[in-house]
C-alpha positions in Angstrom: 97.4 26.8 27.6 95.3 28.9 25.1 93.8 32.7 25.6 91.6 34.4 24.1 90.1 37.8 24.7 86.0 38.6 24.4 84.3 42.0 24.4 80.5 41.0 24.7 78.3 42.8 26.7 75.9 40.9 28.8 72.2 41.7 30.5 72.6 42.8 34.4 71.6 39.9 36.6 68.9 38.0 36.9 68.0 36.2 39.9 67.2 32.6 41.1 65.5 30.9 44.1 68.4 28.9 45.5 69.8 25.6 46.6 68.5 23.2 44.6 69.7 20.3 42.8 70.8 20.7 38.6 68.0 20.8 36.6 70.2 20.4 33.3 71.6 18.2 31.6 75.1 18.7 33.2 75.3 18.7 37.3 77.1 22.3 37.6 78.0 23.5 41.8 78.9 26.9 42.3 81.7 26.6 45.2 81.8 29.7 47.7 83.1 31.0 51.0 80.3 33.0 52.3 76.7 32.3 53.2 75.0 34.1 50.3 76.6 32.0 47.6 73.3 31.3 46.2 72.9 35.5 45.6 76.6 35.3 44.6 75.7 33.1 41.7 72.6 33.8 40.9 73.0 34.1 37.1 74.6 30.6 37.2 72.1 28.7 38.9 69.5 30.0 37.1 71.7 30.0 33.5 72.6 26.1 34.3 70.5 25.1 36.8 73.5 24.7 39.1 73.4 24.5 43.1 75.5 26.4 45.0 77.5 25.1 47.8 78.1 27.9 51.0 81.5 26.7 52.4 81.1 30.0 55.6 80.9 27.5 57.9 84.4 25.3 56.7 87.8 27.3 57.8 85.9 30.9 58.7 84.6 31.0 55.2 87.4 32.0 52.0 90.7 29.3 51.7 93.8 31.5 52.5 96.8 29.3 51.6 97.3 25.9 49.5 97.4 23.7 52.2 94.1 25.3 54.2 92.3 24.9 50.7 93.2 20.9 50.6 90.7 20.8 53.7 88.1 23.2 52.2 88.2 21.1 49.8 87.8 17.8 51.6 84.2 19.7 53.2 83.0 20.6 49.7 83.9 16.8 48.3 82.0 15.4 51.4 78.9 17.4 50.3 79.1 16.3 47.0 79.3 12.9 47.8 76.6 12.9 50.4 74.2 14.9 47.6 74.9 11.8 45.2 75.5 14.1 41.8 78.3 12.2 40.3 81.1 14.0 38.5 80.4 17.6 38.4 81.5 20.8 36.7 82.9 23.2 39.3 82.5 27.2 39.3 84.0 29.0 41.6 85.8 32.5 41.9 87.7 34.8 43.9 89.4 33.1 46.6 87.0 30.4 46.5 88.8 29.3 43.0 91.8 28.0 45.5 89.5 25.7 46.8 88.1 24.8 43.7 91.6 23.8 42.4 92.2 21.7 45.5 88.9 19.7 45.1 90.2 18.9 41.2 93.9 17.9 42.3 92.5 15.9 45.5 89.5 14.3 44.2 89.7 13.9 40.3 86.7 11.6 40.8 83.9 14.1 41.3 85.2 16.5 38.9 85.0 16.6 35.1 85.8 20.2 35.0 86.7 23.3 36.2 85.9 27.3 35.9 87.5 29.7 37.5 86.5 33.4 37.6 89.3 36.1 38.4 90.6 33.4 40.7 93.1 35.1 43.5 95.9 32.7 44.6 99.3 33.5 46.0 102.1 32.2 43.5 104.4 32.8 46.0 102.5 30.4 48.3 105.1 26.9 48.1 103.0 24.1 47.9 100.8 26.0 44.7 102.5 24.9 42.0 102.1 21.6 42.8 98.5 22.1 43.6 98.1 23.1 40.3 100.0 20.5 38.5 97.7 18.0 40.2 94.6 18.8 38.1 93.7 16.1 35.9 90.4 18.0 35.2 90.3 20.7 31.7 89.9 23.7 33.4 88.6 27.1 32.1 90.4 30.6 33.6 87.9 33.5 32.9 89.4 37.0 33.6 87.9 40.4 33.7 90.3 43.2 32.3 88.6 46.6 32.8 91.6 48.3 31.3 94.6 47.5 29.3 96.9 47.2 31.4 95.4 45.1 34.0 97.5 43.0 36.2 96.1 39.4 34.9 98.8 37.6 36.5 97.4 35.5 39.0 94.8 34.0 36.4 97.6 33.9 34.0 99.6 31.5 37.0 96.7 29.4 36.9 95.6 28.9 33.8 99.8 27.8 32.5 100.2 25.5 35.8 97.6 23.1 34.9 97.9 20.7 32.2 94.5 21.3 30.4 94.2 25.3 31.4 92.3 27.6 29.0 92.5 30.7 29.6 90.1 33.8 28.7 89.6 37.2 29.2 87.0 39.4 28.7 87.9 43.2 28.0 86.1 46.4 29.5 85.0 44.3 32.2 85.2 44.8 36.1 85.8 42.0 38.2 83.7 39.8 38.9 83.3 38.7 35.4 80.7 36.5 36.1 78.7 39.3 37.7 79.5 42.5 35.6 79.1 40.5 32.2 77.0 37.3 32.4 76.0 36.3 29.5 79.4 36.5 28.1 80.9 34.3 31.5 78.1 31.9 30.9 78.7 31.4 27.0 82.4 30.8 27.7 81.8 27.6 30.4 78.6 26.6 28.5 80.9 25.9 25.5 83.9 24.5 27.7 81.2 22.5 29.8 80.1 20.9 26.3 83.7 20.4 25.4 84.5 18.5 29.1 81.8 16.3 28.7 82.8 15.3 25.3 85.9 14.6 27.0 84.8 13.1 29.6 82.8 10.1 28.0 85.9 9.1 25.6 87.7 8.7 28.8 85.2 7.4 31.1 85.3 3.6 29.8 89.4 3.1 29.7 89.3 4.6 33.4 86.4 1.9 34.2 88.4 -0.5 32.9 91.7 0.6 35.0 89.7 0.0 38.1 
């Protein structure tokens, strides 16, 4: 696992018109528990011209244990598959990160990586460890820290029980980070989307040929 700290200060949000399929050159899905996850991410669907996936109507919305997030995550992979994008880079955050984590330990296939903003998970929760170890997919932890002493160890948890965890966090900033400093949340996974990709094709043929 790898940290590293950032103070950039980002513009305030800017705003996007919705669901609609990746216009980039990498298919990025926002995941999310409530209905205005296309508000919720609106700096990240415009920034990467991602689609946002509302999961309010799967489990009364946010994942609230390890096992409930396995069938969260079984509605969000359904939706991918039925939407035909491929492998995807997943963002989610909050709660919703659970979820997130699920999709990449359950169905490696659909996801070439992961990043997770102030993620809140339960280490106590039993079967979360080996939720995390899991995920095959690299897997970027972004933190906010609005002080120095911030309790950052639930992102810490996640980011050091997955094999390919990064983790980041970004100083004098309120949670969310991907809200309250954009341009600095989107540089990070822009550059870790980049790196995952790069990844991802040096892989891609020996797994073909595992088949």
């Amino acid at each position: 696992m790898e940290t590293t700290t950032s103070s950039e200060r980002g513009p305030g949000p800017a705003r996007s018109s919705g669901l609609e399929h990746p216009k980039a050159s990498h298919s990025v899905v926002c995941l999310h528990g409530s209905a205005d996850a296309d508000s919720w991410f609106s700096d990240q669907l415009l920034d990467f011209g991602a689609w946002a996936w509302d999961g309010s109507n799967h489990l009364g919305g946010q994942p609230a244990s390890a096992a409930e997030s396995r069938e969260w995550a079984a509605s969000a992979a359904s939706a991918l598959v039925e939407a035909e994008t491929g492998p995807v880079h997943v963002i989610a955050t909050g709660s919703s990160a659970l979820g997130a984590i699920a999709l990449g330990a359950s169905r490696p296939e659909l996801v070439k990586s992961l990043i997770l903003g102030d993620p809140e998970v339960d280490p106590a929760d039993v079967a979360y460890a080996s939720l995390l170890r899991d995920v095959r997919a690299p897997t970027l932890v972004i933190a906010a820290a609005p002080a120095f002493d911030t309790d950052i160890s639930k992102p810490q948890s996640v980011a050091g029980g997955i094999k390919n965890g990064v983790f980041v966090i970004i100083d004098n900033c309120h949670v969310p980070a991907h809200r309250n400093r954009p341009a600095s949340f989107n540089e990070w996974a822009k550059s870790f989307i980049n790196i995952a990709e790069g990844l991802h094709a040096f892989t891609r043929p020996e797994e073909d040929g595992n088949v």
